[in-house]
C-alpha positions, 0 to 999 in steps of 0.5 A, spaced: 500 500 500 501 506 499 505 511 504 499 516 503 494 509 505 498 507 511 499 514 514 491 515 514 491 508 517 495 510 522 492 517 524 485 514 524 486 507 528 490 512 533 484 517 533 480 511 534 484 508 540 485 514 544 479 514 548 481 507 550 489 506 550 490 514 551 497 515 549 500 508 546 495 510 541 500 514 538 505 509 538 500 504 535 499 509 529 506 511 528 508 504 528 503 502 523 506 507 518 513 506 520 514 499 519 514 499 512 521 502 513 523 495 512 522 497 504 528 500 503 533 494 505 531 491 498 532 497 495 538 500 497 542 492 496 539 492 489 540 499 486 545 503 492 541 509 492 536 513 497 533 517 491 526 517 493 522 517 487 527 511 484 523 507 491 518 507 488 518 506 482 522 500 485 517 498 489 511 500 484 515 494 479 515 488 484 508 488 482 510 488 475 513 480 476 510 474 477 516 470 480 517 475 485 519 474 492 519 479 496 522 479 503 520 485 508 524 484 515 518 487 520 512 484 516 516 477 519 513 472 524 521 472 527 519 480 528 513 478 531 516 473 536 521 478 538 516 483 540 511 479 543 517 477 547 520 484 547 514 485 550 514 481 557 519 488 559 515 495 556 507 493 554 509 498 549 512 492 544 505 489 544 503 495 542 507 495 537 506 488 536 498 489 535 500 494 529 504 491 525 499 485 525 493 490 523 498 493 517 499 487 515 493 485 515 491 490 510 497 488 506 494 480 506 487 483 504 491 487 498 495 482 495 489 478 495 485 482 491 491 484 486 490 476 486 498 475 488 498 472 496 503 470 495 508 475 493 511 475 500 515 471 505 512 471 512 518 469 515 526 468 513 525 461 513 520 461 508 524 466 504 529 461 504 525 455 502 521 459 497 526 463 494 529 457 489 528 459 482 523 465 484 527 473 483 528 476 489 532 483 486 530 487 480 533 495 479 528 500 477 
């Protein structure tokens, strides 16, 4: 999705939830836009810039191949572990942990929808099973 679809996600769900969570809804919005950070790191390995329009061309164009595999470190089920341990120490982590999941639950139903759910790997170890014969760089 976009930047602009997952900010308004992330404004509306804190608006939403500051009545009942009063603070940790800032966190839980600004959680649900910035984990698409992890973005830039196929990027950067793939073309070695930070050029903003080049991003997303970059990313425009996975869509672009049926054979693509895509790898987003903080949509992993290894993420998701570490911060429901993370949040035995700070509740702040299961926040955290809740809004990645609604992001990527918005991310499912896309892809779905785009008729590709299988475009990206939930988890390093699927990568690593799935990535045999599947392109997993490209250039913009």
């Amino acid at each position: 999705m976009s930047p602009k679809v997952h900010a308004a996600q992330g404004a509306l769900s804190a608006a939403i939830l500051y009545p009942f969570i009063g603070n940790d809804a800032l966190l839980f919005g600004l959680t649900v836009f910035f984990i698409d950070l992890d973005h830039l790191i196929p990027f950067v390995r793939d073309c070695r810039s930070l050029d903003p329009k080049r991003f997303f061309a970059y990313h425009r164009a996975v869509h672009d191949y049926d054979d693509y595999l895509a790898l987003s470190w903080f949509h992993t089920a290894e993420f998701m572990l570490l911060l429901w341990a993370l949040g035995f120490w700070r509740h702040e982590f299961r926040v955290m942990l809740a809004a990645c999941l609604f992001h990527i639950l918005f991310d499912v139903i896309k892809a779905l929808h785009m008729g590709k759910p299988f475009l990206r790997a939930y988890s390093f170890v699927e990568y690593a099973l799935r990535r045999e014969g599947k392109r997993t760089r490209h250039t913009a």
